[in-house]
N, CA and C of each residue as an Amber inpcrd file, in Angstrom:
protein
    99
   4.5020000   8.3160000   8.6130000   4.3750000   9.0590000   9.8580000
   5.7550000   9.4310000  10.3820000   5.6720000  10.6220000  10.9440000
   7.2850000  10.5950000  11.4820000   7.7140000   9.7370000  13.4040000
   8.1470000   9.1380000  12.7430000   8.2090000   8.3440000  14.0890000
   8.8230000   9.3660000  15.5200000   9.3630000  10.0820000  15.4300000
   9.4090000  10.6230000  16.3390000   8.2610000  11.2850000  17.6290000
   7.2980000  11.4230000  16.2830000   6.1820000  12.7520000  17.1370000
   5.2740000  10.9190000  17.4310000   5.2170000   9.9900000  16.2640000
   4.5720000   8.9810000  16.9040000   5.0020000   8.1550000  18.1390000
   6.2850000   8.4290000  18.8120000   6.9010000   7.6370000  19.9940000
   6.4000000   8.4040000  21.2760000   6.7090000  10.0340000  21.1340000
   6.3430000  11.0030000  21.8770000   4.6850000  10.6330000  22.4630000
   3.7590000  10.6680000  21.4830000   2.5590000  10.8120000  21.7690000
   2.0270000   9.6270000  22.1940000   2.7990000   8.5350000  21.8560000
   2.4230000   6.8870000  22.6170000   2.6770000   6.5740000  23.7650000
   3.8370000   7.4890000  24.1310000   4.7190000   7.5680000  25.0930000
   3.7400000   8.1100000  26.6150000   3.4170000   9.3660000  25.8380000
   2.2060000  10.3390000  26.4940000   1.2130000   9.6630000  27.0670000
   0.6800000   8.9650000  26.1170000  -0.9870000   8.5580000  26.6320000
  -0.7360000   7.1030000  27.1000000   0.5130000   6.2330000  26.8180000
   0.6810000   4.9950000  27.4480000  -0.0820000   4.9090000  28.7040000
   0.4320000   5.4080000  29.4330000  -0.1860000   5.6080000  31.0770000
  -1.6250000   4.9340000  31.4540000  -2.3940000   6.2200000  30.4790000
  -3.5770000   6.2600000  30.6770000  -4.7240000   4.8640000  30.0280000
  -3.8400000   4.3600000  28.6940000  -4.5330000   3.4660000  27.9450000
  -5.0070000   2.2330000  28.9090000  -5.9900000   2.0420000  28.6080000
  -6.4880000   0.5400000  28.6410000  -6.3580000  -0.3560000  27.7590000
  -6.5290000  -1.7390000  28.0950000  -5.9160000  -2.6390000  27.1530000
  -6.3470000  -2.7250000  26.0300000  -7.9450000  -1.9780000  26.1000000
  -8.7620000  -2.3190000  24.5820000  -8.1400000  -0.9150000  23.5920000
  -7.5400000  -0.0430000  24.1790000  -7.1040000   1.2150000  23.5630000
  -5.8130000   1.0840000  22.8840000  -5.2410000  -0.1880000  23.4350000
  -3.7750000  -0.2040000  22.7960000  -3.4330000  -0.3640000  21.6260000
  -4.6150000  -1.3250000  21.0260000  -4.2570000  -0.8810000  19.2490000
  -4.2580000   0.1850000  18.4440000  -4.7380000   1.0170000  19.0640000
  -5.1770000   2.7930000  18.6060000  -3.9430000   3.0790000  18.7720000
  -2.8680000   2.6340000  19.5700000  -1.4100000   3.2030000  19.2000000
  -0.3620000   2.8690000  18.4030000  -0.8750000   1.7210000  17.9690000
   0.2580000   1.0220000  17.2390000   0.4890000   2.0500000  15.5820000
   1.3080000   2.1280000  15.1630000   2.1600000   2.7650000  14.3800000
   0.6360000   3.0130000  13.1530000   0.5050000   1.6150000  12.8470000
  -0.5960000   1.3700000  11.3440000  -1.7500000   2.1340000  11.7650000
  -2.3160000   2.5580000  12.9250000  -3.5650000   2.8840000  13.2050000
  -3.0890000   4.5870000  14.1280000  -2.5650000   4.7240000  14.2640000
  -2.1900000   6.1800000  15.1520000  -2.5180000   7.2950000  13.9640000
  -3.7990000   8.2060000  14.5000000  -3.4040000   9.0760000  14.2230000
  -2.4710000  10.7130000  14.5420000  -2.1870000  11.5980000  14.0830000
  -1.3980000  12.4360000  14.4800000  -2.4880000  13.5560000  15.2640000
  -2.2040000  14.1080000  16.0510000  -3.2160000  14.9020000  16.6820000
  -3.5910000  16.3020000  15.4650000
């Protein structure tokens, strides 16, 4: 993955996540939009 666009977009939706959503961001499980 290119970590860049993956920091950006974690970065993005951090805010909004709930705690059960936070593994959906981690690097191994993110997908790219």
């Amino acid at each position: 993955i290119d970590p860049q666009a993956w920091l950006a977009d974690v970065l993005a939706k951090l805010p909004a996540a709930t705690p059960s959503r936070l593994p959906d961001l981690l690097p191994w499980n993110w997908k790219p939009k």
